[in-house]
C-alpha positions as CSV (number, residue, x, y, z in Angstrom):
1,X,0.0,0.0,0.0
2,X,0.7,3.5,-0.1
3,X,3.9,5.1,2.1
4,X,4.4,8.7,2.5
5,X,8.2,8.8,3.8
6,X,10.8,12.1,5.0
7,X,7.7,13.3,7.1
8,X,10.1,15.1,9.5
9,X,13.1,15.4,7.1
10,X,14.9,13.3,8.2
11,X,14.6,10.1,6.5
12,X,12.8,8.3,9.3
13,X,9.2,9.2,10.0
14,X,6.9,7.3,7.8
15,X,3.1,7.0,7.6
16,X,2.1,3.6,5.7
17,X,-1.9,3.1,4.6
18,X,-2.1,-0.7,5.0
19,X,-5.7,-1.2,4.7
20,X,-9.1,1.2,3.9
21,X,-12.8,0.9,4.1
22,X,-14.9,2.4,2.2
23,X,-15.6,5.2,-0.2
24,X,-17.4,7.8,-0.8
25,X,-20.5,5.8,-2.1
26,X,-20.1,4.5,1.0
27,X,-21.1,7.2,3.0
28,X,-24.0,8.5,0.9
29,X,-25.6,4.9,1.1
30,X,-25.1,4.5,4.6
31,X,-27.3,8.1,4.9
32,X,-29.8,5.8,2.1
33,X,-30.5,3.7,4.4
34,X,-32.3,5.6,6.1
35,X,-35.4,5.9,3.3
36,X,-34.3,2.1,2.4
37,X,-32.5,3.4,-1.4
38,X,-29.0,2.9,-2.5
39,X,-26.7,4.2,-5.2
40,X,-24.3,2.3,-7.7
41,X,-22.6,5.0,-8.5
42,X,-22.1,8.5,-7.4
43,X,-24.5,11.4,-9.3
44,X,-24.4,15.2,-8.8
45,X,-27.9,14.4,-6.5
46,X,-25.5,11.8,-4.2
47,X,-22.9,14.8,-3.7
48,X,-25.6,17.2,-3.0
49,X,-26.3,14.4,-0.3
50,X,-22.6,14.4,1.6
51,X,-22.7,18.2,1.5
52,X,-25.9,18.3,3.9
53,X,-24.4,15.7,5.6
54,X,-21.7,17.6,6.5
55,X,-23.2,20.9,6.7
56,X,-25.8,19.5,8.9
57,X,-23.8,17.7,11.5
58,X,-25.5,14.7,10.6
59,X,-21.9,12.6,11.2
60,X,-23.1,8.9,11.4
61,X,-22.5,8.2,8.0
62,X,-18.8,9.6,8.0
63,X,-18.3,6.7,10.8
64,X,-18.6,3.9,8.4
65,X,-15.7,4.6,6.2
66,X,-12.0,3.6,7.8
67,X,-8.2,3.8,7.1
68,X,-5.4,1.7,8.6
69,X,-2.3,3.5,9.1
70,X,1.2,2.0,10.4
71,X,3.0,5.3,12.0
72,X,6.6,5.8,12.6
73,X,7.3,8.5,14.6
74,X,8.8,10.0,17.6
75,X,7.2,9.5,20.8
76,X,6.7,12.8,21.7
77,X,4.6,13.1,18.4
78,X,2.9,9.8,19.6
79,X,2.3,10.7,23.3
80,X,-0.1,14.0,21.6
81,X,-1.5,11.4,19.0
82,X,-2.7,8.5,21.6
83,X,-4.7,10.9,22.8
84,X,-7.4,10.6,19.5
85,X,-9.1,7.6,21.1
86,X,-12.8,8.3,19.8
87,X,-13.8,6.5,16.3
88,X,-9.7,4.9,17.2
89,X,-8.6,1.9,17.4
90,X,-4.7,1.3,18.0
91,X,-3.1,-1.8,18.3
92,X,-0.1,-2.5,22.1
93,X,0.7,-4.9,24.8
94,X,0.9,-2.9,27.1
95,X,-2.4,-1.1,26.8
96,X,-5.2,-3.9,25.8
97,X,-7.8,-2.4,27.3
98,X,-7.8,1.0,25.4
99,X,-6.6,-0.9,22.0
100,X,-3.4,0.3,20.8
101,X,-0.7,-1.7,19.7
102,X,2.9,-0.7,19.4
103,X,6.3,-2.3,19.1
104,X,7.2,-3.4,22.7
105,X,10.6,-2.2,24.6
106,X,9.3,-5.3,27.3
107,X,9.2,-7.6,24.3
108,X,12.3,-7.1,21.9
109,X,15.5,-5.1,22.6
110,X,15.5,-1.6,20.8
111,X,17.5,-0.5,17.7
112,X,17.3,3.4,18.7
113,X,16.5,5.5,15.5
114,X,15.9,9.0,17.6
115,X,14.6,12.1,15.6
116,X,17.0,15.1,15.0
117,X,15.8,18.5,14.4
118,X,16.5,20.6,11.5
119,X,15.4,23.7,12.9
120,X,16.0,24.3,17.1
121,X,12.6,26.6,17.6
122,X,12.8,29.5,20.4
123,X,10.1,29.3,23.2
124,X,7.3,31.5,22.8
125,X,6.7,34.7,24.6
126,X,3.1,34.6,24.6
127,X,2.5,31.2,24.9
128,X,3.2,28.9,27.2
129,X,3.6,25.3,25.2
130,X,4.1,27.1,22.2
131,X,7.7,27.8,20.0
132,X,7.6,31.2,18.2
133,X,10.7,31.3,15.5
134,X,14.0,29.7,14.8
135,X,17.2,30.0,17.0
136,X,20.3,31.5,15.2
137,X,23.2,29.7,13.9
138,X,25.3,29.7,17.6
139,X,22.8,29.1,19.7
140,X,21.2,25.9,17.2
141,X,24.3,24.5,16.7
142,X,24.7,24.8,20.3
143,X,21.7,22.7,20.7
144,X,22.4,20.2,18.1
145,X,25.7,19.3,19.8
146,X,24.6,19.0,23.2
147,X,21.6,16.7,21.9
148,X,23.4,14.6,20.4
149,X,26.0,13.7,23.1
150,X,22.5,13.1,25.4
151,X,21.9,10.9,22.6
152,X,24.5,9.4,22.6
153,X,24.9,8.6,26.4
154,X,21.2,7.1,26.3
155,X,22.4,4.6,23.9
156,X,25.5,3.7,25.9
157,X,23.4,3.4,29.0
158,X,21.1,1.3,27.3
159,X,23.2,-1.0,25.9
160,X,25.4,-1.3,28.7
161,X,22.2,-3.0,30.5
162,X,21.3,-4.8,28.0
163,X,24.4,-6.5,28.3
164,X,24.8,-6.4,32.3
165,X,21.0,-8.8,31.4
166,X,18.9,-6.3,32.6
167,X,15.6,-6.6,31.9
168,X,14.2,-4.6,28.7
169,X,11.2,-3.1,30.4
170,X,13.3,-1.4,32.6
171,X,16.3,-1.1,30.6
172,X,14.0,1.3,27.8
173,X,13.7,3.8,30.5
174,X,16.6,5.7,29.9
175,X,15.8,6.4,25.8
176,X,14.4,9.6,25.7
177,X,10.8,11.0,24.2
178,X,12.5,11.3,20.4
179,X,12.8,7.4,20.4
180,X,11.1,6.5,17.1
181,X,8.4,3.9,17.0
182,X,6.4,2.1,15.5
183,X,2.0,1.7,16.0
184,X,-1.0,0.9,14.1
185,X,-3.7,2.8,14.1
186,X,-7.2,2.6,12.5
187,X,-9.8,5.6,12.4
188,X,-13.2,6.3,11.0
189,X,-13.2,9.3,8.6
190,X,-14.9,11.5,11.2
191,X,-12.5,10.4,13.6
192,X,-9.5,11.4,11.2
193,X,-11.0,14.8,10.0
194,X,-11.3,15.3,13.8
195,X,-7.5,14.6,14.1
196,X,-6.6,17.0,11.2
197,X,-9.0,19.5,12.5
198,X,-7.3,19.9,15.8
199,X,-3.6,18.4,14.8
200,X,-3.0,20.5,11.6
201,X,-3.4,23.9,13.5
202,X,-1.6,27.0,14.3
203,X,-1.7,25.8,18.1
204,X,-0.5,22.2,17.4
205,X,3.3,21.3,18.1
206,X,5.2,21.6,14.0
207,X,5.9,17.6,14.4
208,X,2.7,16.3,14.7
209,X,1.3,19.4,12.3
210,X,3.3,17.5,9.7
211,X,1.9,13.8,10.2
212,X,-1.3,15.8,10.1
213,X,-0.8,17.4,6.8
214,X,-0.1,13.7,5.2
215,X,-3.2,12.3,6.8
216,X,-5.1,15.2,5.5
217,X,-3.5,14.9,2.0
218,X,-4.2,10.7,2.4
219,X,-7.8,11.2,3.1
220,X,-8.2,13.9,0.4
221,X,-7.7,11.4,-2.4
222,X,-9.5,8.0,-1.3
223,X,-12.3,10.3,-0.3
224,X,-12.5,13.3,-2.3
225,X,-16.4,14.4,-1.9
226,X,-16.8,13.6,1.5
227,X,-13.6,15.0,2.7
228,X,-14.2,18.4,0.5
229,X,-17.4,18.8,2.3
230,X,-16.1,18.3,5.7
231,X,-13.6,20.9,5.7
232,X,-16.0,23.3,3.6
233,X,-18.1,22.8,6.2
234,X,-15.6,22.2,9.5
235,X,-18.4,20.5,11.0
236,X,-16.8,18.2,13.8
Protein backbone atom coordinates (compact mmCIF):
# COMPACT_ATOMS: atom_id res chain seq x y z
CA UNK A 1 0.00 0.00 0.00
CA UNK A 2 0.71 3.49 -0.11
CA UNK A 3 3.93 5.13 2.05
CA UNK A 4 4.40 8.68 2.46
CA UNK A 5 8.21 8.76 3.82
CA UNK A 6 10.78 12.10 5.01
CA UNK A 7 7.73 13.29 7.09
CA UNK A 8 10.09 15.11 9.46
CA UNK A 9 13.09 15.44 7.06
CA UNK A 10 14.92 13.28 8.15
CA UNK A 11 14.56 10.10 6.50
CA UNK A 12 12.82 8.30 9.30
CA UNK A 13 9.25 9.17 10.02
CA UNK A 14 6.91 7.35 7.78
CA UNK A 15 3.08 7.03 7.63
CA UNK A 16 2.14 3.56 5.73
CA UNK A 17 -1.93 3.13 4.62
CA UNK A 18 -2.12 -0.70 5.04
CA UNK A 19 -5.67 -1.17 4.74
CA UNK A 20 -9.10 1.21 3.86
CA UNK A 21 -12.76 0.91 4.05
CA UNK A 22 -14.93 2.37 2.17
CA UNK A 23 -15.60 5.23 -0.16
CA UNK A 24 -17.41 7.77 -0.78
CA UNK A 25 -20.49 5.75 -2.06
CA UNK A 26 -20.07 4.53 1.01
CA UNK A 27 -21.09 7.22 3.03
CA UNK A 28 -24.01 8.50 0.86
CA UNK A 29 -25.64 4.90 1.07
CA UNK A 30 -25.15 4.46 4.58
CA UNK A 31 -27.27 8.13 4.88
CA UNK A 32 -29.84 5.76 2.11
CA UNK A 33 -30.50 3.66 4.36
CA UNK A 34 -32.32 5.64 6.10
CA UNK A 35 -35.40 5.86 3.27
CA UNK A 36 -34.29 2.08 2.38
CA UNK A 37 -32.45 3.39 -1.36
CA UNK A 38 -28.96 2.93 -2.45
CA UNK A 39 -26.74 4.23 -5.17
CA UNK A 40 -24.30 2.31 -7.71
CA UNK A 41 -22.56 5.00 -8.49
CA UNK A 42 -22.11 8.53 -7.42
CA UNK A 43 -24.54 11.41 -9.34
CA UNK A 44 -24.38 15.20 -8.77
CA UNK A 45 -27.87 14.44 -6.52
CA UNK A 46 -25.47 11.84 -4.15
CA UNK A 47 -22.90 14.81 -3.70
CA UNK A 48 -25.56 17.24 -2.95
CA UNK A 49 -26.33 14.40 -0.34
CA UNK A 50 -22.61 14.38 1.64
CA UNK A 51 -22.66 18.17 1.46
CA UNK A 52 -25.87 18.33 3.85
CA UNK A 53 -24.38 15.66 5.59
CA UNK A 54 -21.73 17.63 6.47
CA UNK A 55 -23.20 20.95 6.74
CA UNK A 56 -25.77 19.54 8.87
CA UNK A 57 -23.82 17.71 11.49
CA UNK A 58 -25.50 14.67 10.56
CA UNK A 59 -21.90 12.61 11.22
CA UNK A 60 -23.08 8.93 11.38
CA UNK A 61 -22.45 8.22 7.99
CA UNK A 62 -18.76 9.64 8.01
CA UNK A 63 -18.33 6.67 10.77
CA UNK A 64 -18.57 3.92 8.38
CA UNK A 65 -15.68 4.60 6.20
CA UNK A 66 -12.03 3.56 7.79
CA UNK A 67 -8.21 3.83 7.06
CA UNK A 68 -5.44 1.71 8.65
CA UNK A 69 -2.30 3.46 9.07
CA UNK A 70 1.22 1.96 10.45
CA UNK A 71 3.04 5.34 11.98
CA UNK A 72 6.56 5.76 12.57
CA UNK A 73 7.28 8.49 14.59
CA UNK A 74 8.76 9.98 17.57
CA UNK A 75 7.22 9.55 20.84
CA UNK A 76 6.75 12.81 21.72
CA UNK A 77 4.63 13.05 18.44
CA UNK A 78 2.87 9.76 19.61
CA UNK A 79 2.31 10.74 23.32
CA UNK A 80 -0.11 14.00 21.59
CA UNK A 81 -1.47 11.42 19.00
CA UNK A 82 -2.73 8.54 21.57
CA UNK A 83 -4.69 10.95 22.84
CA UNK A 84 -7.44 10.61 19.51
CA UNK A 85 -9.12 7.57 21.14
CA UNK A 86 -12.84 8.32 19.82
CA UNK A 87 -13.77 6.52 16.26
CA UNK A 88 -9.72 4.90 17.21
CA UNK A 89 -8.57 1.87 17.39
CA UNK A 90 -4.71 1.28 18.04
CA UNK A 91 -3.14 -1.80 18.26
CA UNK A 92 -0.10 -2.53 22.13
CA UNK A 93 0.71 -4.92 24.77
CA UNK A 94 0.91 -2.90 27.10
CA UNK A 95 -2.39 -1.11 26.82
CA UNK A 96 -5.21 -3.93 25.77
CA UNK A 97 -7.79 -2.42 27.30
CA UNK A 98 -7.83 0.96 25.38
CA UNK A 99 -6.60 -0.92 21.96
CA UNK A 100 -3.36 0.31 20.82
CA UNK A 101 -0.65 -1.70 19.70
CA UNK A 102 2.86 -0.75 19.41
CA UNK A 103 6.33 -2.25 19.10
CA UNK A 104 7.17 -3.40 22.67
CA UNK A 105 10.60 -2.17 24.59
CA UNK A 106 9.31 -5.29 27.25
CA UNK A 107 9.21 -7.61 24.32
CA UNK A 108 12.27 -7.07 21.87
CA UNK A 109 15.53 -5.05 22.63
CA UNK A 110 15.48 -1.64 20.79
CA UNK A 111 17.46 -0.52 17.71
CA UNK A 112 17.26 3.35 18.72
CA UNK A 113 16.51 5.55 15.48
CA UNK A 114 15.92 8.97 17.55
CA UNK A 115 14.60 12.09 15.56
CA UNK A 116 17.02 15.09 14.99
CA UNK A 117 15.82 18.52 14.44
CA UNK A 118 16.46 20.63 11.52
CA UNK A 119 15.39 23.66 12.95
CA UNK A 120 15.97 24.32 17.11
CA UNK A 121 12.64 26.56 17.56
CA UNK A 122 12.75 29.52 20.37
CA UNK A 123 10.08 29.31 23.16
CA UNK A 124 7.33 31.51 22.83
CA UNK A 125 6.71 34.74 24.62
CA UNK A 126 3.11 34.58 24.57
CA UNK A 127 2.51 31.24 24.88
CA UNK A 128 3.24 28.88 27.15
CA UNK A 129 3.62 25.32 25.22
CA UNK A 130 4.05 27.06 22.17
CA UNK A 131 7.73 27.80 19.98
CA UNK A 132 7.64 31.19 18.20
CA UNK A 133 10.71 31.34 15.46
CA UNK A 134 14.03 29.72 14.84
CA UNK A 135 17.18 30.00 16.95
CA UNK A 136 20.27 31.52 15.23
CA UNK A 137 23.23 29.69 13.93
CA UNK A 138 25.33 29.67 17.61
CA UNK A 139 22.84 29.07 19.73
CA UNK A 140 21.16 25.87 17.24
CA UNK A 141 24.35 24.51 16.66
CA UNK A 142 24.74 24.76 20.28
CA UNK A 143 21.71 22.67 20.66
CA UNK A 144 22.42 20.21 18.12
CA UNK A 145 25.66 19.29 19.83
CA UNK A 146 24.57 19.03 23.25
CA UNK A 147 21.59 16.75 21.92
CA UNK A 148 23.44 14.59 20.38
CA UNK A 149 25.99 13.66 23.08
CA UNK A 150 22.45 13.14 25.37
CA UNK A 151 21.88 10.91 22.65
CA UNK A 152 24.54 9.45 22.62
CA UNK A 153 24.94 8.63 26.42
CA UNK A 154 21.20 7.14 26.27
CA UNK A 155 22.40 4.61 23.91
CA UNK A 156 25.46 3.67 25.89
CA UNK A 157 23.38 3.36 29.03
CA UNK A 158 21.11 1.31 27.33
CA UNK A 159 23.22 -0.96 25.87
CA UNK A 160 25.43 -1.28 28.73
CA UNK A 161 22.16 -2.99 30.53
CA UNK A 162 21.26 -4.81 28.02
CA UNK A 163 24.38 -6.49 28.32
CA UNK A 164 24.75 -6.37 32.26
CA UNK A 165 21.00 -8.76 31.41
CA UNK A 166 18.89 -6.29 32.65
CA UNK A 167 15.56 -6.60 31.89
CA UNK A 168 14.17 -4.57 28.74
CA UNK A 169 11.19 -3.06 30.36
CA UNK A 170 13.31 -1.44 32.64
CA UNK A 171 16.32 -1.13 30.57
CA UNK A 172 14.04 1.27 27.78
CA UNK A 173 13.74 3.82 30.49
CA UNK A 174 16.57 5.69 29.93
CA UNK A 175 15.83 6.36 25.82
CA UNK A 176 14.38 9.62 25.67
CA UNK A 177 10.85 11.00 24.22
CA UNK A 178 12.53 11.33 20.44
CA UNK A 179 12.85 7.44 20.41
CA UNK A 180 11.12 6.49 17.14
CA UNK A 181 8.41 3.88 17.00
CA UNK A 182 6.41 2.09 15.46
CA UNK A 183 2.02 1.68 16.04
CA UNK A 184 -0.99 0.93 14.13
CA UNK A 185 -3.69 2.79 14.10
CA UNK A 186 -7.24 2.58 12.46
CA UNK A 187 -9.83 5.60 12.40
CA UNK A 188 -13.21 6.27 10.97
CA UNK A 189 -13.19 9.27 8.59
CA UNK A 190 -14.93 11.50 11.15
CA UNK A 191 -12.51 10.40 13.60
CA UNK A 192 -9.52 11.35 11.16
CA UNK A 193 -10.99 14.82 10.01
CA UNK A 194 -11.32 15.31 13.81
CA UNK A 195 -7.53 14.56 14.12
CA UNK A 196 -6.62 16.97 11.21
CA UNK A 197 -8.96 19.52 12.48
CA UNK A 198 -7.33 19.93 15.79
CA UNK A 199 -3.62 18.39 14.77
CA UNK A 200 -2.99 20.48 11.57
CA UNK A 201 -3.44 23.88 13.55
CA UNK A 202 -1.57 27.03 14.26
CA UNK A 203 -1.65 25.79 18.09
CA UNK A 204 -0.45 22.16 17.36
CA UNK A 205 3.29 21.35 18.10
CA UNK A 206 5.15 21.62 14.04
CA UNK A 207 5.93 17.56 14.36
CA UNK A 208 2.68 16.31 14.68
CA UNK A 209 1.34 19.37 12.30
CA UNK A 210 3.33 17.54 9.69
CA UNK A 211 1.86 13.79 10.24
CA UNK A 212 -1.32 15.84 10.09
CA UNK A 213 -0.82 17.43 6.81
CA UNK A 214 -0.10 13.68 5.22
CA UNK A 215 -3.19 12.27 6.80
CA UNK A 216 -5.07 15.17 5.49
CA UNK A 217 -3.54 14.93 2.00
CA UNK A 218 -4.19 10.72 2.41
CA UNK A 219 -7.80 11.16 3.06
CA UNK A 220 -8.25 13.86 0.44
CA UNK A 221 -7.68 11.45 -2.40
CA UNK A 222 -9.48 7.97 -1.29
CA UNK A 223 -12.33 10.34 -0.34
CA UNK A 224 -12.47 13.26 -2.34
CA UNK A 225 -16.40 14.44 -1.89
CA UNK A 226 -16.80 13.62 1.50
CA UNK A 227 -13.60 14.99 2.71
CA UNK A 228 -14.24 18.42 0.55
CA UNK A 229 -17.39 18.84 2.29
CA UNK A 230 -16.08 18.26 5.74
CA UNK A 231 -13.59 20.89 5.67
CA UNK A 232 -16.01 23.26 3.60
CA UNK A 233 -18.13 22.81 6.24
CA UNK A 234 -15.56 22.20 9.53
CA UNK A 235 -18.38 20.46 11.04
CA UNK A 236 -16.81 18.18 13.83
Amino acid sequence: MLTRKNILGDGIGEIQIVGVLGNDLTIVNAARLSFASESEVISQKDEKLINYLAKNKHTSPFRHCFVAFRIKAPEMVMRQWYKHIIGCSWLAPEFQNHGWNEVSGRYVEIEPEFYIPTTWRKQSKDNKQASQGAHKAVAARACNDAYKDALKECCNTYELMIKLGTAKEQARMVLPLSLYTEVMWTASLQALFNFVSLRDHEHAQQEIRDYAKVVDVVCSELYPISWKALKEHETL
